[in-house]
N, C-alpha and C positions, 0 to 999 in steps of 0.2 A: 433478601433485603439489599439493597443500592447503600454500595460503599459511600462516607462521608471520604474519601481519598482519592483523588485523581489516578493515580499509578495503583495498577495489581503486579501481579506474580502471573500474570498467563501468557505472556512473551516467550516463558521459561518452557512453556510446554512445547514448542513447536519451531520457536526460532524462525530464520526464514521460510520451512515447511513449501518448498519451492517445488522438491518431483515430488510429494504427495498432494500437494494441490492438483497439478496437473494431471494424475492417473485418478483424483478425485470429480476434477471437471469433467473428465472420461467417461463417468459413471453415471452424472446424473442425468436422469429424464423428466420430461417437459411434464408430466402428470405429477414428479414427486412433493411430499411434503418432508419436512424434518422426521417425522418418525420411518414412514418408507424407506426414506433415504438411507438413515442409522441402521435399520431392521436389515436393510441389504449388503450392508457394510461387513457388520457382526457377522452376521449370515458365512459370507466368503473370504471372513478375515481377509477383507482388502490390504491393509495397512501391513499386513504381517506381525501385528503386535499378539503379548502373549497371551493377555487376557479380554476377556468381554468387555471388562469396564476400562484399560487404557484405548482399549479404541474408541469405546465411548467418549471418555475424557476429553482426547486429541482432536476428535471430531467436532465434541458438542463447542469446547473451549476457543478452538483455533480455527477451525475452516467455517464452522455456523457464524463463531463470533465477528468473523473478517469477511465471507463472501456470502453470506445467505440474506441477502437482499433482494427484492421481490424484481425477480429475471435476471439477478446476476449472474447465478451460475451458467444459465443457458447465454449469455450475452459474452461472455468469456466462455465458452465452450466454442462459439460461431467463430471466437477470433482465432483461438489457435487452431481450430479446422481449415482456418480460410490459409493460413500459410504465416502468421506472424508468427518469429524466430522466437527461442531462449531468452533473450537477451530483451527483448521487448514483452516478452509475456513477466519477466522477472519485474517490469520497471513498473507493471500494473498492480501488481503482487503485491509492490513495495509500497506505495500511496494506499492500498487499503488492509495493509498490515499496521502502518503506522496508525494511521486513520482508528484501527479498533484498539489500539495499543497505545493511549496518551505520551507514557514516558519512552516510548520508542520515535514516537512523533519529534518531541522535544527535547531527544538526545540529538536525533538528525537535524535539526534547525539548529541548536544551540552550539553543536559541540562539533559534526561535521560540517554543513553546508559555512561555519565563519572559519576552519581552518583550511584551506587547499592548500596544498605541498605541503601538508604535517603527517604526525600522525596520530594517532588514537590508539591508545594502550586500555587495558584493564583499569590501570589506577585513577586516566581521566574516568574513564564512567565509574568507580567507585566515587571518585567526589563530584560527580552529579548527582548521586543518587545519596549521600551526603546533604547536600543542598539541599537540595528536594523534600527529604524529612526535616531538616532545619526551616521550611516555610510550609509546612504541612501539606507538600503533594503526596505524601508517601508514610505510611505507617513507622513508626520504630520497626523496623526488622532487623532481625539479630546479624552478628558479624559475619556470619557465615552466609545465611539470605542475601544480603549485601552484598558480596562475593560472589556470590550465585548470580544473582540479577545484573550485578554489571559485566559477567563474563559470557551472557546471552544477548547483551546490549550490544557487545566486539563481535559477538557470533553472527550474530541476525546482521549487521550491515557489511559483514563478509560476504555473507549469504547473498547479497543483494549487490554485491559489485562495489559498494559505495568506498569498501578500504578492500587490499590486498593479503596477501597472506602475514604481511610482517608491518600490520597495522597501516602501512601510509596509505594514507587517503588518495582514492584513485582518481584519474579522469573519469568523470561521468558526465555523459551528457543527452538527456534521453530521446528517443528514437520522436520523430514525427507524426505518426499514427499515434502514439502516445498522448503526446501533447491536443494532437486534435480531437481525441476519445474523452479527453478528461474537460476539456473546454465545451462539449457536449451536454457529457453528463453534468456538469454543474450548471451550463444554461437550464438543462432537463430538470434540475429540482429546483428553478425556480430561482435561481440565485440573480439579481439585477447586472445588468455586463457589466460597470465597472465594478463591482464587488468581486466579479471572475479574477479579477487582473491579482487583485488584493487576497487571494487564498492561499490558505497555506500550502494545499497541494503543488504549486509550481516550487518552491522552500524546499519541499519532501524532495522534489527531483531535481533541486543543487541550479535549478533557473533564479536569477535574481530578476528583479520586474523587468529593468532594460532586455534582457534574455528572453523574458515569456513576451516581451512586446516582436520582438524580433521574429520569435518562433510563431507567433500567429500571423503575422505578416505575410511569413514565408508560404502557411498552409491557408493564406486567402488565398494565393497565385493558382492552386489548383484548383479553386471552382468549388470550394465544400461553403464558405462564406464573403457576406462582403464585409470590411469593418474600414472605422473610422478612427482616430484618434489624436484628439486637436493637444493632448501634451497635458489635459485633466479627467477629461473623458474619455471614455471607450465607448464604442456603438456599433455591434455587428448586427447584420442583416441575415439570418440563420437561415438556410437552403432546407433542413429538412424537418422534422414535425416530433419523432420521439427514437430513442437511442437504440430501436429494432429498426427502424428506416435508413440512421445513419451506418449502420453495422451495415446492411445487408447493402447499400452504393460503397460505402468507403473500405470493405474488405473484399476487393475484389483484385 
């Protein structure tokens, strides 16, 4: 049954879950479905975990919940084959972690992308997560959940480069291939171009509009699109057809 609560507890399971994403994108094959996939998991205790059912868990919770979108996995398997680094397969990681994870999404808008040159403790994400149950995104959970949940909130954007080891909030500025991947796939689900400009995913990756306007500017110059932008509108002219077209010219 579908929670009446914007925010869960499944962040807590996995965190950034950065190298088991990727020895899991390793895994998968173009025939699989969700049960295959798990049955082969279990099978070879991929994970190294100790029982059937945490790999189950971590599986079903975290990597289904975040990447099992029909050809994502194989669509990010092409990109880190083709050569894109740590640091750029992290930034993708990040946008559809947040993306399945509400109150991870809107920790990172709210609390990092308005503080640069601060930093981020435990006790900010205890009083968002505070908040949040004071306008019913979040369950009552007890003192200690609480506690828990916002020391996975500091975990997970470690995880992901966004703060350093001693909370302050890092440079981040994410890679090109990135930006161009993600301006794709939301033309690809149909999204109207100006509505692209206005997503939260460019927020997720610490671009402010001025910034993402900048950053597609820069990746019309290499010939992937043409765009326009009279200062209300956006208008590109899209070069390729569906996001297996643009992988297999733009990862090269």
């Amino acid at each position: 049954m579908r929670s009446k609560y914007l925010y869960n507890t499944n962040l807590a399971k996995g965190t950034g879950f950065v190298n088991e994403t990727l020895e899991l994108l390793s895994f998968v094959e173009e025939e699989d479905d969700k049960k295959s996939f798990l049955d082969r998991c279990v099978t070879l205790n991929l994970l190294g975990k100790s029982t059937e059912k945490r790999t189950k868990d971590i599986i079903s919770l975290v990597f289904f919940n975040r990447y099992w979108k029909e050809g994502l996995p194989q669509q990010l398997q092409a990109i880190r084959e083709s050569g894109l680094g740590l640091e750029g397969m992290k930034q993708l990681f990040l946008v559809y972690t947040a993306r399945a994870n509400p109150i991870f999404k809107d920790f990172i808008i709210q609390q990092v992308a308005n503080k640069r040159n601060y930093k981020i403790s435990n006790q900010d994400s205890l009083t968002f997560i505070n908040d949040a149950i004071s306008i019913g995104n979040a369950p009552s959970w007890s003192d200690s959940m609480k506690k828990r949940v916002s020391s996975y909130l500091v975990s997970s954007c470690r995880d992901f480069s966004l703060i350093d080891s001693k909370g302050k909030i890092s440079l981040f500025y994410p890679e090109g291939f990135v930006v161009n991947y993600f301006l794709h796939e939301l033309h690809f689900s149909e999204i109207d171009d100006n509505q692209i400009l206005n997503d939260d995913t460019w927020s997720i990756l610490q671009l402010s509009k001025n910034e993402t306007l900048r950053e597609i500017e820069k990746i019309s110059f290499t010939g992937s699109f043409i765009y326009q932008y009279s200062g209300e509108l956006l208008r590109i002219s899209w070069k390729y057809k569906n996001m297996n077209e643009f992988i297999k010219n733009e990862c090269r």
